[in-house]
C-alpha positions as CSV (number, residue, x, y, z in Angstrom):
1,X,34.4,-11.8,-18.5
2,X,32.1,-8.4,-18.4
3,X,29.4,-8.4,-20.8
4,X,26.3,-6.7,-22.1
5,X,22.8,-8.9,-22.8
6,X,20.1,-7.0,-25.1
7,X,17.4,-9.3,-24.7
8,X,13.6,-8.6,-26.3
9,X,12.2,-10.1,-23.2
10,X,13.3,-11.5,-20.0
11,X,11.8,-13.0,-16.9
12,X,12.2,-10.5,-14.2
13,X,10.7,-11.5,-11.1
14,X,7.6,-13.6,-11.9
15,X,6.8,-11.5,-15.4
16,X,8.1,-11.6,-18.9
17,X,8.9,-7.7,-20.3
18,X,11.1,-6.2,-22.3
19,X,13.5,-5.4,-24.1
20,X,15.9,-5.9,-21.3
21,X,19.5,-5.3,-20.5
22,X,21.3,-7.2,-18.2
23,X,25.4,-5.9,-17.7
24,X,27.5,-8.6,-16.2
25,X,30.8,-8.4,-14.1
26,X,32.8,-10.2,-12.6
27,X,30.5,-13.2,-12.7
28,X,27.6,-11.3,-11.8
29,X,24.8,-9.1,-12.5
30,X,26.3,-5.1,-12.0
31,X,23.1,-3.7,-13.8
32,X,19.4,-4.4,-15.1
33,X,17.1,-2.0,-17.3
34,X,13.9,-2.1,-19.5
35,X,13.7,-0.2,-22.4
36,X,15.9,0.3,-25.4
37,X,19.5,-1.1,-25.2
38,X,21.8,1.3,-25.6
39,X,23.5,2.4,-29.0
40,X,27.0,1.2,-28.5
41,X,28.6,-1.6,-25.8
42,X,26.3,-4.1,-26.0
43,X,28.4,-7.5,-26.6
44,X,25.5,-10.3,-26.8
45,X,22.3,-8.7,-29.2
46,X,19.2,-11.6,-28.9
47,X,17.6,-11.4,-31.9
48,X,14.4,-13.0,-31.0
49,X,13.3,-15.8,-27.8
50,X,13.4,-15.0,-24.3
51,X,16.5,-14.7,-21.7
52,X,15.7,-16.6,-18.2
53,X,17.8,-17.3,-14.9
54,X,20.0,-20.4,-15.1
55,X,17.9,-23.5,-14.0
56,X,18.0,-25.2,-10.8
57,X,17.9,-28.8,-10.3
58,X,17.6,-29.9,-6.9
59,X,16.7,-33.8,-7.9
60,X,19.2,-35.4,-10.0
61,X,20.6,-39.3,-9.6
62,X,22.6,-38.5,-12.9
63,X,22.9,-38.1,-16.2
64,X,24.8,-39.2,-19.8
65,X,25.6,-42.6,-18.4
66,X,26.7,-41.4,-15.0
67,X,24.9,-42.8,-11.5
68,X,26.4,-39.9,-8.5
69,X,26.5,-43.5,-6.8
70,X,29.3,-44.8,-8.6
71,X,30.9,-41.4,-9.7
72,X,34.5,-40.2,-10.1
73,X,36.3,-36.9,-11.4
74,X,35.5,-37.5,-15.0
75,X,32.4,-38.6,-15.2
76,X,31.1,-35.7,-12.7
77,X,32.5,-33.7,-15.3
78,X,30.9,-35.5,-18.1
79,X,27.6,-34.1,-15.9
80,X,28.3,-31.0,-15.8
81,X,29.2,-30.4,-19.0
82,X,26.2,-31.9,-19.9
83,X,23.5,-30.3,-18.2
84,X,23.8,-26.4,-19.4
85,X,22.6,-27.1,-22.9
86,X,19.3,-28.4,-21.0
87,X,19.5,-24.8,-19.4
88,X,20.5,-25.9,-15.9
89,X,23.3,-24.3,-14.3
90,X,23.0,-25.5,-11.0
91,X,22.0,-28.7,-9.5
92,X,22.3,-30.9,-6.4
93,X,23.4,-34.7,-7.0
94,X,21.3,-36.7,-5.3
95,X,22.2,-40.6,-3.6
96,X,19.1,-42.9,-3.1
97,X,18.8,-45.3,-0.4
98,X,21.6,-47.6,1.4
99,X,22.8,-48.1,4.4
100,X,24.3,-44.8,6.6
101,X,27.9,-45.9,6.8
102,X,27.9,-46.4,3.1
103,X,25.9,-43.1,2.1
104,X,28.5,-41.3,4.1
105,X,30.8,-43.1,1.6
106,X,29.2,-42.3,-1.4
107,X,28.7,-38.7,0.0
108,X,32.6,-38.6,0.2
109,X,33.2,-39.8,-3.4
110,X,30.7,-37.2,-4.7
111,X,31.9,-34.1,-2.9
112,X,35.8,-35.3,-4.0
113,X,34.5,-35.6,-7.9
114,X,33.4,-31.9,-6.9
115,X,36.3,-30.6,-5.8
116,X,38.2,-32.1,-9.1
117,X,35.9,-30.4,-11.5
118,X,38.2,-28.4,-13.7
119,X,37.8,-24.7,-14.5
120,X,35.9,-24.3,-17.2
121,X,32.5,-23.1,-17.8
122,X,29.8,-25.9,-16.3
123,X,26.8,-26.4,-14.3
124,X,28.1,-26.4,-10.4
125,X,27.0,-28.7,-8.1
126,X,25.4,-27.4,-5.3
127,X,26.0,-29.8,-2.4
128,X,24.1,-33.2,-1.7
129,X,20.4,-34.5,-1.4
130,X,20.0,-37.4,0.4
131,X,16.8,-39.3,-0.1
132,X,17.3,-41.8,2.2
133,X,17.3,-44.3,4.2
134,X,14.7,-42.8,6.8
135,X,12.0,-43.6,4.0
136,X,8.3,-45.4,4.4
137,X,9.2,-49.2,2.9
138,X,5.1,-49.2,2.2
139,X,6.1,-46.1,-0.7
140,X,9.5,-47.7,-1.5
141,X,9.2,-47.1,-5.5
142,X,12.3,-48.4,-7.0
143,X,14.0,-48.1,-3.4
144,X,15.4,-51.5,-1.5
145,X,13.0,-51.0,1.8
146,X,15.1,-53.6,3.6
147,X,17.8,-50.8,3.8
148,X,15.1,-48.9,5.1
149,X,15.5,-47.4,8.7
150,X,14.5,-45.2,11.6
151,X,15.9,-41.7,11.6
152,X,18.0,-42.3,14.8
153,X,19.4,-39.8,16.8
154,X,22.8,-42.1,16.4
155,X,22.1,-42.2,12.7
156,X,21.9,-38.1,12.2
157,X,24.7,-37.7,14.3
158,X,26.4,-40.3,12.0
159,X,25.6,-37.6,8.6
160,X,26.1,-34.4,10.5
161,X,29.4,-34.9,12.9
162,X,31.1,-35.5,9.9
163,X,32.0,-31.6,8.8
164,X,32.4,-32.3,5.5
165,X,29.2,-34.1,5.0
166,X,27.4,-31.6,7.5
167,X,28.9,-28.5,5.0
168,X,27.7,-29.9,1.9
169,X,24.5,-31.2,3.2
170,X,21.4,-29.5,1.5
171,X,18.7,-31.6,1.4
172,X,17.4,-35.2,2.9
173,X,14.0,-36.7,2.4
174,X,12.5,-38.3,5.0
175,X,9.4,-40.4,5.8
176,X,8.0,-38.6,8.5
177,X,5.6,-41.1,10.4
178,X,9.1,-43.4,11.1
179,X,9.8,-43.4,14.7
180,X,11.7,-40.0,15.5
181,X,11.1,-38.4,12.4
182,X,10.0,-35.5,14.2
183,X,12.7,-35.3,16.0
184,X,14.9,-35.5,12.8
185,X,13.3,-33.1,11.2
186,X,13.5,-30.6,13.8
187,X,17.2,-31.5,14.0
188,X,18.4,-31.0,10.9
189,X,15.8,-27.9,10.0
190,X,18.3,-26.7,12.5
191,X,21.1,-27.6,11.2
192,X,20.4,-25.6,8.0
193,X,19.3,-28.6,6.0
194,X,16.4,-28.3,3.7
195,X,14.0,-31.2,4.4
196,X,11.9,-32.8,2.3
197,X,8.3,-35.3,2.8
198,X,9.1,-38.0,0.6
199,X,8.7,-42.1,0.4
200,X,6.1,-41.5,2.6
201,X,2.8,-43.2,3.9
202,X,1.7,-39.7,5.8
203,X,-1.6,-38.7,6.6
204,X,-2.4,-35.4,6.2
205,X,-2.4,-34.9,9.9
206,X,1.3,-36.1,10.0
207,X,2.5,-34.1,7.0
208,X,1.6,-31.1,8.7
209,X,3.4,-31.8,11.8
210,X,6.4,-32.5,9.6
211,X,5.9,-28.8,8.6
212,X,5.2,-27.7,12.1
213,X,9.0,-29.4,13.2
214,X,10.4,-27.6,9.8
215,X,10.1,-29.7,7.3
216,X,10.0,-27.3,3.6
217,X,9.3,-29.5,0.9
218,X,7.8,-32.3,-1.0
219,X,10.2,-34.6,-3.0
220,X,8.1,-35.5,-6.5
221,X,4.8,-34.8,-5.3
222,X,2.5,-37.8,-5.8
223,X,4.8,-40.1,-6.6
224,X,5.8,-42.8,-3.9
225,X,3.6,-41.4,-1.2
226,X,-0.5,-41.8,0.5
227,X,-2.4,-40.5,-2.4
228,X,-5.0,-37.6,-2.3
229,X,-8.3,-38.3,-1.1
230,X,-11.7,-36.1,-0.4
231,X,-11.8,-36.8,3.1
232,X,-7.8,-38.2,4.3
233,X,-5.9,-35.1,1.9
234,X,-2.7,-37.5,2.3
235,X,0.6,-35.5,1.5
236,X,-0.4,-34.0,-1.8
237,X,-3.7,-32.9,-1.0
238,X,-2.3,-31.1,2.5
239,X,1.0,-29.4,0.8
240,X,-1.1,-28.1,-1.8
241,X,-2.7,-25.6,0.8
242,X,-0.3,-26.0,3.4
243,X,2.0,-22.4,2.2
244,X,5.2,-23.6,3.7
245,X,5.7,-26.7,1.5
246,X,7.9,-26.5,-2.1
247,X,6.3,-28.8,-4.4
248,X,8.9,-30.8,-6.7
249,X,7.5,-31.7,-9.3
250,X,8.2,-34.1,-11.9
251,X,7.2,-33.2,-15.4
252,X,7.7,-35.7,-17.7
253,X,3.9,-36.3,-18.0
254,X,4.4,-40.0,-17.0
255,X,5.4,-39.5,-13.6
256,X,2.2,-37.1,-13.5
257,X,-0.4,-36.7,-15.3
258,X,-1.3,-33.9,-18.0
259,X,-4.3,-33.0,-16.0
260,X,-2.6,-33.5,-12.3
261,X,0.5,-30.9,-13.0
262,X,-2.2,-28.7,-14.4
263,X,-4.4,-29.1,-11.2
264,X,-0.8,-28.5,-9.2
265,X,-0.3,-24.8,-10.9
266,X,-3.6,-23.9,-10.3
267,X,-3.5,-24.6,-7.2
268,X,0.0,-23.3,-6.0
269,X,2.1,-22.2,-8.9
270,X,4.4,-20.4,-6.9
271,X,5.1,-23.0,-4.7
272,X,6.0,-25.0,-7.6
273,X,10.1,-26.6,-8.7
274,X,9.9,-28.4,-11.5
275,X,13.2,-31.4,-11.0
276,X,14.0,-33.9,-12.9
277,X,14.8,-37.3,-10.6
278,X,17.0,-38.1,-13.5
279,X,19.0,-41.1,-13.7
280,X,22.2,-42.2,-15.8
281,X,19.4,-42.8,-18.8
282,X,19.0,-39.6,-19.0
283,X,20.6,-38.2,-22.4
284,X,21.3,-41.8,-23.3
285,X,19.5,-44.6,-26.0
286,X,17.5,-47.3,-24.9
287,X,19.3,-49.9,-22.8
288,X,20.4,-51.2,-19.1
289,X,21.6,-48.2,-16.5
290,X,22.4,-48.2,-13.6
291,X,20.3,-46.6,-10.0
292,X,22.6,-47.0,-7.0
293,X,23.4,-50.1,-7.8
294,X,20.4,-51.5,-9.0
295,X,19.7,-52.0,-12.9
296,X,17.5,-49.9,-14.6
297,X,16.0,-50.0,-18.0
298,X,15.4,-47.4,-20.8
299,X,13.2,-48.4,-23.3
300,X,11.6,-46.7,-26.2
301,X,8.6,-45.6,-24.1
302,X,11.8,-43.3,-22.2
303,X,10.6,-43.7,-18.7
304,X,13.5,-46.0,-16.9
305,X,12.2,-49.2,-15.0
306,X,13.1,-51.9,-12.9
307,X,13.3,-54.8,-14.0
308,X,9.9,-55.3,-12.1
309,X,8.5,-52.8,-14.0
310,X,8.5,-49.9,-11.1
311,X,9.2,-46.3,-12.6
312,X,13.3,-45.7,-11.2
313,X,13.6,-41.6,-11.6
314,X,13.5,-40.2,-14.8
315,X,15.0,-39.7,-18.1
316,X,14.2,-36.2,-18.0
317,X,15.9,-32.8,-18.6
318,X,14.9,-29.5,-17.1
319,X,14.1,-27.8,-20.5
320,X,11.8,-30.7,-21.1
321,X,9.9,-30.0,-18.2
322,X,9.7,-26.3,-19.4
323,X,8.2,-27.1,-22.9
324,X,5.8,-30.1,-21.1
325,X,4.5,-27.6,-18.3
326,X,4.0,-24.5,-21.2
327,X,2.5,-27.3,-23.6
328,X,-0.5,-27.7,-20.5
329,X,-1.4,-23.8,-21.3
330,X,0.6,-22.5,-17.8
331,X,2.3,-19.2,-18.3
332,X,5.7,-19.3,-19.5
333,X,6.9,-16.5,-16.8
334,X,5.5,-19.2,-14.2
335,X,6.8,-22.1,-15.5
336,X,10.4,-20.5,-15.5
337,X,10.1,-19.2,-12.2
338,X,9.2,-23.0,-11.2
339,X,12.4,-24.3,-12.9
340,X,14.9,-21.2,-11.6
341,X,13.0,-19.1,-9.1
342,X,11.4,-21.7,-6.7
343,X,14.1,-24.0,-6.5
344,X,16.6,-21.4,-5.7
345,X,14.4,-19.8,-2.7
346,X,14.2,-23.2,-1.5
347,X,17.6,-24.4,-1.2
348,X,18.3,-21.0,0.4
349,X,20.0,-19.1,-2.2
350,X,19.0,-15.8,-2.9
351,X,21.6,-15.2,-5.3
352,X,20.5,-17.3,-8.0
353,X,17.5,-18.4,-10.0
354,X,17.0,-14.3,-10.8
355,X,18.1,-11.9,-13.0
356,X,18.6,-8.7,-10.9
357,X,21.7,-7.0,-9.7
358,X,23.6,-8.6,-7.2
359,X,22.5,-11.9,-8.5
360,X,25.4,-14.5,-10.1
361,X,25.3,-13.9,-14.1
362,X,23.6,-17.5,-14.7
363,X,21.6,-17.3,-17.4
364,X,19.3,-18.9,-20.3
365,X,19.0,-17.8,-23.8
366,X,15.7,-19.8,-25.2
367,X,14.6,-19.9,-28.2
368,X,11.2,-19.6,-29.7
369,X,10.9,-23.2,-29.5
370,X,11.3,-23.0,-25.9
371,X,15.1,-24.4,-26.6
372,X,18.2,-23.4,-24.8
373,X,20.1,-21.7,-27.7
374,X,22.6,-20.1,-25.6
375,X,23.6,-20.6,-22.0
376,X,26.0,-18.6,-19.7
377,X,27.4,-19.6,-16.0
378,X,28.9,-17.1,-13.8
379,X,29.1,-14.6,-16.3
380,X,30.8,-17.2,-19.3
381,X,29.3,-19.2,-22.1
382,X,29.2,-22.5,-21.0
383,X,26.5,-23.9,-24.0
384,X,26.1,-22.0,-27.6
385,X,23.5,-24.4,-29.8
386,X,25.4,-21.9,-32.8
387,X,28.8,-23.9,-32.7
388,X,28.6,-26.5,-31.0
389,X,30.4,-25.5,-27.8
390,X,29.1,-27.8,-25.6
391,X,31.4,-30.4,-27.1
392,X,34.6,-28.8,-26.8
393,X,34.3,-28.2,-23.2
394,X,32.7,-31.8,-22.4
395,X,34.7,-35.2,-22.5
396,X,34.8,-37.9,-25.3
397,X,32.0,-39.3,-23.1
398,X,30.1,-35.5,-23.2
399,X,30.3,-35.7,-27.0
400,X,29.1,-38.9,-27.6
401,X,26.1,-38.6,-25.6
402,X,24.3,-35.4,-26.0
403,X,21.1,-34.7,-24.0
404,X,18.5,-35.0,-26.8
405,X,16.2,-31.5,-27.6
406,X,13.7,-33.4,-28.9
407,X,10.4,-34.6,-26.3
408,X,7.2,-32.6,-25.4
């Protein structure tokens, strides 16, 4: 459907100006220009609030119930029917740790609840992110380390002879002291996947090697790997200054601290994606969920646990992480960019995450709350706060469990 977006102000590059209109066709942006919308054509007029790229989640377990472990065509679609009114319109379901023959399993399930999404106006999946099992069992988190292993040559040839593993693959975090990590790295950095330092007992020394085989980013920075220190940086303290590292980030303020994610921006805001790590909690009350197979527990605090206590992923949504970041004093152009910009450039797809011609027509409407009001994929309204029509696309399951707007 062609349209025409008068906005008052829109994210454009890395800055907020305006007014803006954007002309979509055919599913993509045919036109951009600041200044005064024209007099007559214009199809979409917003009033007030700020018009961003389509978010980009490249860390999600789940969502509204759903573990991408256990997944199936109507529940995948529960997901991404779910997701745009938290402003994502892309993502990239992620399986934790378990053994290779059964990842390659789970992978399958996944990419067939993909291909059985109906056509209707959703957030797409964007492939697969494997974290795991090539992970550090001394930074397991909530992960089983005794499914833990070695990055094999036998064991990548396992995830990348199969084609339709190999085509979907985007990302796969990796502990890059194990034995042949390098190797790995260098292997599948080749192979067009993005790889990311995560689980991890790293020194610095051996987190810039990782870089130096091709390694790109940093699954939730902090979190589940050798700390920062003043005289061993660890593998926050070197992908802070090391330019080739993405940071993921995860915003909920639990994960990190206030001060940390303020410390992050400051020191490499434009290396920054804000992801969420969610899990089947997310969007849901208080009770037992599920993490690949393992329980996990919601409470009122809203961080999901073990049973032992360990935080398991999150029970955050991308617009969350907006208002949580903003809320810190970071500039709202940044802290878009982090959640649209960054993440796109780092999965390798110039034609999202920006609103410029030639780009797909994935956009956010927010309101002055920081909100998503309105929210459009390829081109169509796939969210509209206004009337509700998040619920007539979404399933029974969609309805009943709507991804709360209230948080920091």
């Amino acid at each position: 459907m062609d349209a025409v977006v008068a906005a008052q102000r829109a994210l454009l590059g890395r800055e907020l100006v305006g007014p803006v209109t954007v002309r979509i066709q055919d599913g993509r942006i045919a036109d951009v220009s600041v200044g005064q919308p024209p007099s007559t054509g214009v199809t979409h007029v917003l009033e007030d609030g700020t018009l961003t790229p389509g978010l980009v989640d490249v860390q999600i377990n789940g969502a509204v119930g759903v573990d991408f472990a256990e997944v199936d065509a109507e529940s995948m679609a529960a997901v991404a029917s779910a997701l745009p009114q938290t402003g994502v319109t892309r993502f990239v379901p992620t399986l934790i740790t378990a053994p290779v023959d059964t990842i390659v399993k789970q992978s399958h399930a996944v990419l067939d609840a993909i291909a059985a999404l109906p056509d209707r106006p959703a957030a797409r999946p964007l492939g697969l992110h494997l974290e795991g099992p090539f992970l550090s069992p001394l930074r397991h988190g909530v992960h089983d380390p005794n499914l833990m292993a070695d990055p094999t040559p036998a064991a990548i040839d396992q995830l990348l002879d199969d084609e339709r593993l190999r085509a979907a693959l985007r990302v796969l975090t990796l502990a890059p002291e194990r034995p042949g990590g390098l190797a790995a790295i260098r292997r599948l950095s080749e192979a067009g996947v993005l790889v990311s330092v995560g689980h991890t007992d790293a020194t610095g020394v051996e987190t810039k090697a990782a870089a130096d085989a091709g390694a790109a980013m940093v699954t939730h920075l902090f979190n589940a790997q050798r700390g920062l220190g003043h005289r061993e940086p660890g593998v926050p303290g070197t992908a802070l200054v090391d330019e080739r590292f993405t940071l993921g980030l995860i915003a909920d303020l639990a994960h990190v601290d206030a001060d940390v994610c303020r410390l992050v921006f400051n020191a490499a805001a434009e290396r920054v994606a804000l992801t969420t790590d969610a899990v089947a909690a997310a969007g849901m009350p208080p009770g037992r969920y599920q993490l690949g197979g393992c329980d996990v527990l919601l409470t009122e605090e809203g961080v999901p646990r073990s049973p032992e206590g360990t935080i398991a992923g999150s029970a955050l949504t991308m617009d969350r992480a907006v208002r949580n970041i903003v809320s810190l004093g970071v500039d709202p152009a940044v802290v878009f960019a982090s959640a649209s910009t960054v993440p796109a450039n780092a999965l390798g797809e110039p034609g999202l995450g920006r609103i410029e011609p030639g780009a797909v027509a994935d956009l956010v409407w927010w309101d002055t709350q920081l909100r998503p009001r309105q929210v459009w994929v390829d081109g169509e309204v796939a969210f509209d706060a206004r009337d509700g029509r998040v619920a007539r696309h979404g399933s029974a399951r969609t309805e009943q469990a709507r991804l709360p707007a209230a948080g920091r």
